[in-house]
C-alpha positions in Angstrom: -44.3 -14.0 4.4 -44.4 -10.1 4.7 -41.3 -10.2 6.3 -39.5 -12.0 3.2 -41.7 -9.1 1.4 -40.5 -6.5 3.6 -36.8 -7.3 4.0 -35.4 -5.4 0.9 -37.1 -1.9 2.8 -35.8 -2.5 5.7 -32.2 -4.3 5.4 -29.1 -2.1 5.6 -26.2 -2.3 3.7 -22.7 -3.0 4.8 -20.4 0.1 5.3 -17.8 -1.9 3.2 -15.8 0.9 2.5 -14.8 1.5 6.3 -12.7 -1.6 6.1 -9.8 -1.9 3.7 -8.9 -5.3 2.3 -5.5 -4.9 4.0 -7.2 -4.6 7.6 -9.7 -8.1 7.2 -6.1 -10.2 5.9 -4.7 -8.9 8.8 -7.5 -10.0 11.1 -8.5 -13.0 8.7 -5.0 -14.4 9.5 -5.1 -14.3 13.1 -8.4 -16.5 13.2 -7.3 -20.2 12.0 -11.4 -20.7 12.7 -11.8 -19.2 9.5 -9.1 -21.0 7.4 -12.0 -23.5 6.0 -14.3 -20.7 4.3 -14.4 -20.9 0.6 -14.5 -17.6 -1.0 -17.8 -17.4 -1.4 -18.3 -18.3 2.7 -15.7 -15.7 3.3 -17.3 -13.0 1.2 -20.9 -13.4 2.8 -19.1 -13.7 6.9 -17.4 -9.7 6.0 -20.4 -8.6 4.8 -22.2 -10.2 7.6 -19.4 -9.1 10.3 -19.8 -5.7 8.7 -23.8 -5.5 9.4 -22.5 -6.5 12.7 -20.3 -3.6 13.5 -23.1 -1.5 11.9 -25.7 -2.6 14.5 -23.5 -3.6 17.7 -22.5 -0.9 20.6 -18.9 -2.0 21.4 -17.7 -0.4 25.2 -14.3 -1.5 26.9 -14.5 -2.7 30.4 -11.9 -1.8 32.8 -10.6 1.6 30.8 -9.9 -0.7 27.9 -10.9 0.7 24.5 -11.5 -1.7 22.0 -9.7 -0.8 18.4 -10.8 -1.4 15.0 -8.6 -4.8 15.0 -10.5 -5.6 18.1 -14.3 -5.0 16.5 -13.3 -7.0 13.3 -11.7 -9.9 15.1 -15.0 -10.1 17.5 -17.6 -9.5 14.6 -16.4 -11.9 12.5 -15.8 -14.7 15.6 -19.5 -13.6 16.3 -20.8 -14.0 13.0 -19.1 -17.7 11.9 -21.7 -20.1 14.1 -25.0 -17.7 12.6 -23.2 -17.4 9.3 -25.7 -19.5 7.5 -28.6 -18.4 9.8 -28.4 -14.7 9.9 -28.2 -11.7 12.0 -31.5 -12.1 13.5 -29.9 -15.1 16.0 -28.7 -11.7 17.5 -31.3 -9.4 17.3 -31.7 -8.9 21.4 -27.8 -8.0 21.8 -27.3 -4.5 21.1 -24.1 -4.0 22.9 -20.8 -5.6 22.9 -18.7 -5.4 26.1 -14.5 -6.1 25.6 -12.9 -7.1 28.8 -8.8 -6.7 28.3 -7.3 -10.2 29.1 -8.6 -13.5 30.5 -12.2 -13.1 32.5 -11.6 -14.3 35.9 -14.7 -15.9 38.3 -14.3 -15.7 41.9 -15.6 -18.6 43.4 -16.8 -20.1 47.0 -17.7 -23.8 47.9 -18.4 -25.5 50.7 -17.5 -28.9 51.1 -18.3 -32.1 53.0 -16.7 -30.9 56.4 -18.1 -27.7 56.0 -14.9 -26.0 55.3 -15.4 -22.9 53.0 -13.2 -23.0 49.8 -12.5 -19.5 47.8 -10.7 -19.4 44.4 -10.6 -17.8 40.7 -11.6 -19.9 37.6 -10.9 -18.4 34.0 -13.0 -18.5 31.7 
């Protein structure tokens, strides 16, 4: 209850000025997940993915610096599946870390006869 109260205090407001219309069509385009958002769906998901950028560290891994197509394309991929619950589904992630290219896994298994296997999976 006094959060509900409470809420209005405390809830920030969307820098929406720091991205031009011309920059989410350009990212919106590029993410068919998006393609079944009515307008009012879209609407809330920017000002959502916008809190998002707001709140969220984003760092590059591997001296890959992430750029403001990047950010958007992330924040609003992140924002979708909580879209109708909230930010709060990620209130413990304060930081965002962008690996360039595919995320490789080393792994090692040993099988029946004892015979050690070592390979990369992509994830």
């Amino acid at each position: 209850m006094f959060a509900r109260l409470l809420k209005p205090f405390f809830h920030r407001k969307p820098r929406a000025a720091a991205v031009s219309n011309t920059q989410w069509t350009a990212v919106e385009t590029r993410l068919p997940c998006l393609d079944h958002l009515d307008e009012r769906e879209r609407q809330d998901l920017r000002e959502m993915a916008m809190m998002f950028l707001d709140q969220k560290v984003f760092s590059g891994a591997a001296d890959f610096e992430p750029d403001n197509f990047a950010r958007l394309s992330i924040a609003l991929q992140a924002c979708l599946p909580v879209l109708k619950l909230g930010l709060e589904a990620y209130a413990g992630w304060h930081g965002i870390i962008v690996y360039p290219g595919d995320f490789v896994i080393p792994r090692r298994e040993v099988d029946a006869n004892g015979l050690l296997h070592e390979y990369t999976e992509d994830a």
